[in-house]
C-alpha positions in Angstrom: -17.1 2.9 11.0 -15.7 6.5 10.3 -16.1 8.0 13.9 -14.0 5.0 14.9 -11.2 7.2 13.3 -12.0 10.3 14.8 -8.7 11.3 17.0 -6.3 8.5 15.6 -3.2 9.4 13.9 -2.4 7.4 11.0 1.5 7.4 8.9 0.8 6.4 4.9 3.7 5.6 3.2 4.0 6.5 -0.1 1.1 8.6 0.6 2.4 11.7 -1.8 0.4 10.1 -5.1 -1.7 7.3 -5.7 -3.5 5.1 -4.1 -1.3 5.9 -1.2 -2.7 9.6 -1.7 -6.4 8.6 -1.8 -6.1 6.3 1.5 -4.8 9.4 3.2 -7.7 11.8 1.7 -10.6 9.3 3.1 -8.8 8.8 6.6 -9.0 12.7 6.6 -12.2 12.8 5.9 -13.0 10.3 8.3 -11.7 12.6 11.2 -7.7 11.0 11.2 -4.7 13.0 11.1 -1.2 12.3 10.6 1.5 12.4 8.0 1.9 11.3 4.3 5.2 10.1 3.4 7.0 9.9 0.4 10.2 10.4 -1.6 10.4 14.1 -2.5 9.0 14.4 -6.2 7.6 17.4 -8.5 4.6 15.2 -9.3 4.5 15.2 -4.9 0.8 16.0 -4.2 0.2 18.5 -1.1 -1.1 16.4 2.4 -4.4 16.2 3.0 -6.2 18.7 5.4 -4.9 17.5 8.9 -1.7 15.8 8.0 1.5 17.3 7.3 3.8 15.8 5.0 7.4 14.3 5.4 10.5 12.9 3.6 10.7 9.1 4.1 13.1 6.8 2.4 11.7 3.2 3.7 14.5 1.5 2.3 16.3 3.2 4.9 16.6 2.1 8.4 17.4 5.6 9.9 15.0 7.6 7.4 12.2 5.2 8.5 12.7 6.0 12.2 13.2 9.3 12.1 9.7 9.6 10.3 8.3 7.4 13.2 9.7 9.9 16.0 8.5 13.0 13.7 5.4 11.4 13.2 4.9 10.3 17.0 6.2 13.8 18.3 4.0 16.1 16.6 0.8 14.0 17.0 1.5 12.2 20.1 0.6 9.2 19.4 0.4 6.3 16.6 -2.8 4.4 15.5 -2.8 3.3 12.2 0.3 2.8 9.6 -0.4 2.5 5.9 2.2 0.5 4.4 1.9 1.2 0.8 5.5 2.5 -0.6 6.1 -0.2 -3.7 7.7 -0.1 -6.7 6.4 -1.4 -9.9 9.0 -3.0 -12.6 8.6 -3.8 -16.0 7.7 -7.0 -17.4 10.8 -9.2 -18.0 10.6 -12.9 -19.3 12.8 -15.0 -16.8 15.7 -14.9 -19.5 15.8 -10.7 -18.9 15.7 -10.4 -15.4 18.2 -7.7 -14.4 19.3 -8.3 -11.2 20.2 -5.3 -9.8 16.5 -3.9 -10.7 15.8 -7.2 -8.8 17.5 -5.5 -5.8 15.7 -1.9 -5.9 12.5 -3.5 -6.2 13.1 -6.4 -3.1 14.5 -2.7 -1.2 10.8 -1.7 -1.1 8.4 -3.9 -2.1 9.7 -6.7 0.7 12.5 -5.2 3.0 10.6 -2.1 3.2 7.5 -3.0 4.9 9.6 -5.1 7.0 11.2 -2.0 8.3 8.2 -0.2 8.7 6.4 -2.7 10.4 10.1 -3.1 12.7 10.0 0.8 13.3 6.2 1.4 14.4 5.6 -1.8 16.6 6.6 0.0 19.3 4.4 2.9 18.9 1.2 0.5 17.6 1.7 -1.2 20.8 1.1 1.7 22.8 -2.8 2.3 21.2 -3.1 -1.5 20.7 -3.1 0.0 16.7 -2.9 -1.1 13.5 -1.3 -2.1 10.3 -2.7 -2.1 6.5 -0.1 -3.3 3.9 -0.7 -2.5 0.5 -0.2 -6.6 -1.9 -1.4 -6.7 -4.7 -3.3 -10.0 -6.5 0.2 -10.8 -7.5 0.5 -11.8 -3.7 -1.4 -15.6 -4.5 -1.1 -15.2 -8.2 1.5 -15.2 -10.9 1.6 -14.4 -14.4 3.8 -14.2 -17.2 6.4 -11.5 -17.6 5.9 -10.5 -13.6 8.4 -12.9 -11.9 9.9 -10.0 -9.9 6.9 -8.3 -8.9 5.0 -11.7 -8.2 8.3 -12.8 -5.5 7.8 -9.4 -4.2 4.5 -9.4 -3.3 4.7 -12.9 -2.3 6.9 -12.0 0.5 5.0 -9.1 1.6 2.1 -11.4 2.0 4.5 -14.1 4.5 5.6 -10.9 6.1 2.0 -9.7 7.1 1.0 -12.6 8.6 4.1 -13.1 10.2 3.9 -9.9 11.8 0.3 -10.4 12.8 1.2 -13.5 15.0 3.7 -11.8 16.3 2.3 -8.8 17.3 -1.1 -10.1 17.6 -0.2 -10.7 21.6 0.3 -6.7 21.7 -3.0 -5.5 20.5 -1.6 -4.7 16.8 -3.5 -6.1 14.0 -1.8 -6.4 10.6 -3.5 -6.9 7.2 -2.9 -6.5 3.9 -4.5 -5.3 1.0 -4.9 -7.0 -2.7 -6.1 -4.7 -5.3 -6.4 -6.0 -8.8 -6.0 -3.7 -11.9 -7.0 -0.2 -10.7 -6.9 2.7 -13.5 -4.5 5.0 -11.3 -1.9 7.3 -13.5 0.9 4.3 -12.5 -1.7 1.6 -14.7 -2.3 4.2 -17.6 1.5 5.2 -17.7 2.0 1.6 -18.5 -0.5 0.8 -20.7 -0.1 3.9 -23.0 3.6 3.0 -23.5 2.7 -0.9 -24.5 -0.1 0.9 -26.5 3.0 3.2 -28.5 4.9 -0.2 -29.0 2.5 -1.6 -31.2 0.7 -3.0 -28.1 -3.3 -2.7 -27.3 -4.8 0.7 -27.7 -5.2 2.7 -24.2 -8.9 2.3 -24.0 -9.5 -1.6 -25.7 -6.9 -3.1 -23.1 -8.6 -1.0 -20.3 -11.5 -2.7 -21.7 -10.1 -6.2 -21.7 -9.2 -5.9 -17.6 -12.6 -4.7 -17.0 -14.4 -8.1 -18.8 -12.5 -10.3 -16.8 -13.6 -9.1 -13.6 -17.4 -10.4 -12.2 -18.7 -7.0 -11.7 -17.9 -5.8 -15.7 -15.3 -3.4 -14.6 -12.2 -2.1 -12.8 -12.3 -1.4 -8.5 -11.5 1.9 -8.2 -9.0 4.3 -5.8 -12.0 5.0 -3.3 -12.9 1.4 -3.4 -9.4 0.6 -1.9 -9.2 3.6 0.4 -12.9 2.3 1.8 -11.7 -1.3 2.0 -8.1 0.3 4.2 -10.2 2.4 6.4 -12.6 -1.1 7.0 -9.8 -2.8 7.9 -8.2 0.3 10.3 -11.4 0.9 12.5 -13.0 -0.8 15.2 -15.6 -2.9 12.9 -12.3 -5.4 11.7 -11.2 -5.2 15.4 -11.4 -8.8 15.2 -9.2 -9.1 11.8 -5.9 -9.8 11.5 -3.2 -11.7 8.9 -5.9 -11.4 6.4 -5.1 -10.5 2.7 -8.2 -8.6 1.3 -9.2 -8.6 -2.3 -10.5 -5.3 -4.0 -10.7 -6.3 -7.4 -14.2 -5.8 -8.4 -13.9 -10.0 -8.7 -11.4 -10.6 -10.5 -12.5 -14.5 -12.0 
């Protein structure tokens, strides 16, 4: 499965932390270059060996294409684009939405893969590539507090496979991604500041998400960077508009 990456030039988005960060580190390692993009940021991790890194604002039409070119002119080519720039809000009860937080979040989460997918069709088609969108479980689920993130990743899920009959015809294949709770800093962040609220302690609420998954505990980063570079090589050559669960089965 790795060789199949050997050569191919992959564009993460959001790749300058996260999960986004530890696709781009396996690809890497799997024998891909490319570029990581992100907004610039002091907590901005350096690229992994083999890609460089660039500025990319993918609620913006302009900053999104000019990555593409950049991307495209230093490596030649385009095989595989990561789609995983999202935001994450706050829980709100329905009463509390704020609107205009509605509007930031809608930027990225929806409109911007829609750009991104918009801006690297062109170069996909050319290597007959591919496209892995990072969802979420919130993509067929819904729980309380979450209606903004729940709409959001419901619409990236309409746009994936929307995109993957359309392009379908060219050779590109577009999936997405649905990891359930994973313990990266973004997770922690949150739970620590319920925790200083009066909410559950850090570790018992860690605890909680891991018993209600089959396997007894949380999927990890490397389990959804494996599950991304599955989906990019030539062993899901016959996948496409498929939303994949890493959630270490979440019941």
């Amino acid at each position: 499965m790795q060789s199949s990456l050997k050569g191919k030039v992959v564009l993460v988005t959001g790749g300058g932390r996260g999960l986004g960060h530890a696709i781009a580190t396996m690809f890497a390692e799997a024998g891909a270059a490319g570029v990581v993009a992100d907004l610039p940021s002091p907590t901005r991790m350096p690229p992994p060996p083999g890609m460089a890194a660039l500025d990319c604002d993918v609620t913006s039409e302009s900053s999104v294409a000019a990555c593409v070119a950049a991307t495209v002119e230093q490596f030649g080519r385009l095989d595989v684009v990561i789609a995983n720039a999202g935001l994450v809000p706050g829980w709100r009860a329905t009463e509390n939405l704020d609107f205009d937080e509605w509007d930031r979040v809608m930027a990225v989460n929806a409109r911007g893969v829609a750009l991104t997918l918009a801006k690297t069709a062109g170069a996909l088609s050319s290597t007959q590539g591919s496209v892995i969108v990072m969802a979420s479980i919130n993509s067929y689920a819904a729980h309380g507090r979450q209606m903004l993130y729940t709409a959001s990743k419901h619409a990236v899920l309409g746009i994936v496979r929307a995109a993957a009959r359309d392009l379908g015809p060219r050779g590109v294949r577009v999936n997405a991604l649905a990891p359930g709770p994973i313990a990266t800093e973004a997770l922690l962040e949150r739970i620590r500041h319920r925790a200083s609220s009066g909410g559950t302690p850090t570790d018992a609420a860690l605890q909680d998400l891991a018993r209600s998954n089959a396997m007894g505990r949380l999927a990890t980063t490397a389990e959804v960077a494996k599950a991304a570079l599955f989906l990019a090589s030539d062993a899901a050559s016959g996948i496409t508009g498929v939303l994949l669960p890493v959630d270490a089965g979440l019941q």
